[in-house]
N, C-alpha and C positions, 0 to 999 in steps of 0.2 A: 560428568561422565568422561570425557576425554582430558580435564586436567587444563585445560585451555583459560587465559582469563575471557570474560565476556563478548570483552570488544572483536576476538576473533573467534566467536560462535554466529554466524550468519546466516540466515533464513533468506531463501526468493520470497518470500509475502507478500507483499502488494506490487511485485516491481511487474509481473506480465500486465494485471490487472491496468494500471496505470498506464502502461502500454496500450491498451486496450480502449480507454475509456480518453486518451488523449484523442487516435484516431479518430474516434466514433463524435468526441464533441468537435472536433473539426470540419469534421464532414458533414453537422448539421450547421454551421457557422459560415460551410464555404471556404474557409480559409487553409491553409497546406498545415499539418500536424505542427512542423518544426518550427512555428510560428507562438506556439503553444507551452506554455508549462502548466502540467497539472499532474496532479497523484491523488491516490485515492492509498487511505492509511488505514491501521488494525487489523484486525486479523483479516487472514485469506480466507474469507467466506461470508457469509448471507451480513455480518453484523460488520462487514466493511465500511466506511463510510468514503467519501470524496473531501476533498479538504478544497474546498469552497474558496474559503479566506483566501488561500496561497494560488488560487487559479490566474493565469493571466494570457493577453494573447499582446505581444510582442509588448510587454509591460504594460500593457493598459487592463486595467483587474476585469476578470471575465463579466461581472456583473453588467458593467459602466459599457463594454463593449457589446452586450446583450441587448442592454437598452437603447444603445444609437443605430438600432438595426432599424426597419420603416415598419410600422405595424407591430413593435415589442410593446407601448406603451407604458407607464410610470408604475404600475403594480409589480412586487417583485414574486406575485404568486405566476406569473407566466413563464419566471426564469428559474424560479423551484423547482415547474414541475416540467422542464427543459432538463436539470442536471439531475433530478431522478428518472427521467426517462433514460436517460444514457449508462446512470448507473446500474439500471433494471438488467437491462442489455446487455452490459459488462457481465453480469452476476451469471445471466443464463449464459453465456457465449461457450463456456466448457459442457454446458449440456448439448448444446448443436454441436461442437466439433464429432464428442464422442458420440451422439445419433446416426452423424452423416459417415464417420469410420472406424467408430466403435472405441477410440482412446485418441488421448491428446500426447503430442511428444514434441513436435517441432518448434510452437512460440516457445513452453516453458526451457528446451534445449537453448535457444536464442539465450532468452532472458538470462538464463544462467552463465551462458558465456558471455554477456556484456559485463555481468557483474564480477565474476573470473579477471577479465578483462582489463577492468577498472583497478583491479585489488594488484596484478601481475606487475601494471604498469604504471601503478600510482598514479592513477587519474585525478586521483580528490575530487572526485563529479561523485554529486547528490543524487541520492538511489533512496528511493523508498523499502527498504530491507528489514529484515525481521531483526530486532537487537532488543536489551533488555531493557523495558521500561522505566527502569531505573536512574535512566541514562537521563531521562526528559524529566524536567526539576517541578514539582508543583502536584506528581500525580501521589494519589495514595498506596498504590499498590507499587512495588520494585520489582515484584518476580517474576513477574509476568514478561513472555519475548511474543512483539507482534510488530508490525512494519511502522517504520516513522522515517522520518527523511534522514537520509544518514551521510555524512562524507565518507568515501572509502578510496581507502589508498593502497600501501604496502603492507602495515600494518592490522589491515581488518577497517573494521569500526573507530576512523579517528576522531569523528566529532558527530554529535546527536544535535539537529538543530532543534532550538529550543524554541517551540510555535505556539505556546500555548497562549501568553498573552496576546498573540495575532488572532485565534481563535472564536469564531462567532460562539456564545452560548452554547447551541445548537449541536456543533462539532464539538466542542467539550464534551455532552453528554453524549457522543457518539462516540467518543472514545473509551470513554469510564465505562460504557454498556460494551463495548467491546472488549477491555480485560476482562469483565463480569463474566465473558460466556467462557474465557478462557479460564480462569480460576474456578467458576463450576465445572470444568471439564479436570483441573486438574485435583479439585477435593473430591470427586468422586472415585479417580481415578486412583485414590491413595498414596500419587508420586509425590516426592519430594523433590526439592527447586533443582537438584541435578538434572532429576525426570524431564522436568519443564522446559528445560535447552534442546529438546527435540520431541515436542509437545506433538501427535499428526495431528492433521485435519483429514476434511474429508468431505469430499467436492463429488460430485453425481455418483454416488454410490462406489468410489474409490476411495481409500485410504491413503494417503502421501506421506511423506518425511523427508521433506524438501529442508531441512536446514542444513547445510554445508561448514566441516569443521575446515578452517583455512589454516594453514602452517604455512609459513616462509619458507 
């Protein structure tokens, strides 16, 4: 649609979320966010996932830090259902914003100008962003644009890190089920792959078109 290559077609997609779902696992952990790297990748809605594998709290992988807590014990179904309860809470947290003031504006404004930010000033800091799946080597599908950890500079979209061999099973098929809702949304929809460079979604009963064309 705008004639742009790929790399400079970019989506906020998981980057509030991420945002979101950093705080909130810190603050059941106890420990200050900035202490934290985590993202939660695919699409911006219900078929989001968290990307587990890549979690870590000041490099020690979220898991292992889970488990030296007193009373975490050796089963990892305590710490599953620890990073699905945060992720639950991420997923509803735009249905409280818009309950308690009827519409969200202020994080997603933020999130956008970090990523503005990053691109203006050639940051090369890793943003979980909307770019085209294509980019990440091993998947089946190319057409498809949902959030993956991306470097972004001056340029847009410089480099797509490549996570899949890091990957637990698990988050595999949480990705592949997440281009799936995106590719049934776009065969119904009759567009073609131009279409799909600004696919909306649509979070408490609003429609969005959050993907932003960058020019130099």
């Amino acid at each position: 649609m705008s004639g742009l290559p790929c790399h400079r077609v970019i989506g906020s997609g998981t980057y509030l979320d991420s945002s979101r779902f950093q705080t909130l696992i810190a603050q059941a952990f106890g420990i200050d966010s900035i202490s934290f790297q985590a993202m939660m990748l695919g699409e911006h809605s219900d078929s989001s996932f968290v990307y587990r594998s890549g979690t870590s709290v000041g490099g020690v992988p979220l898991q292992k830090c889970f488990l030296s807590l007193p009373g975490a014990g050796v089963s990892e179904e305590p710490f599953a259902g620890l990073v699905n309860d945060v992720h639950q809470r991420v997923l509803r947290a735009a249905y409280e914003v818009i309950e308690l003031k009827g519409h969200t504006n202020w994080a997603i404004g933020s999130a956008v100008g970090s990523t503005v930010t990053a691109i203006l000033q050639d940051q090369r800091e890793v943003m979980p962003v909307s770019t085209r799946t294509g980019a990440l080597k091993g998947l089946a599908s190319s057409d498809m644009f949902l959030s993956l950890p991306c470097v972004l500079g001056r340029n847009g979209v410089l480099e797509t890190l490549q996570i899949l061999l890091f990957m637990d099973g698990d988050e595999r098929e949480h990705l592949r089920r997440s281009i799936a809702v995106l590719e049934e949304v776009s065969a119904k929809s009759g567009w073609g792959l131009q279409a799909e460079l600004h696919l909306p979604y649509t979070c408490a009963g609003y429609e969005y078109r959050c993907d932003k064309v960058v020019e130099e």
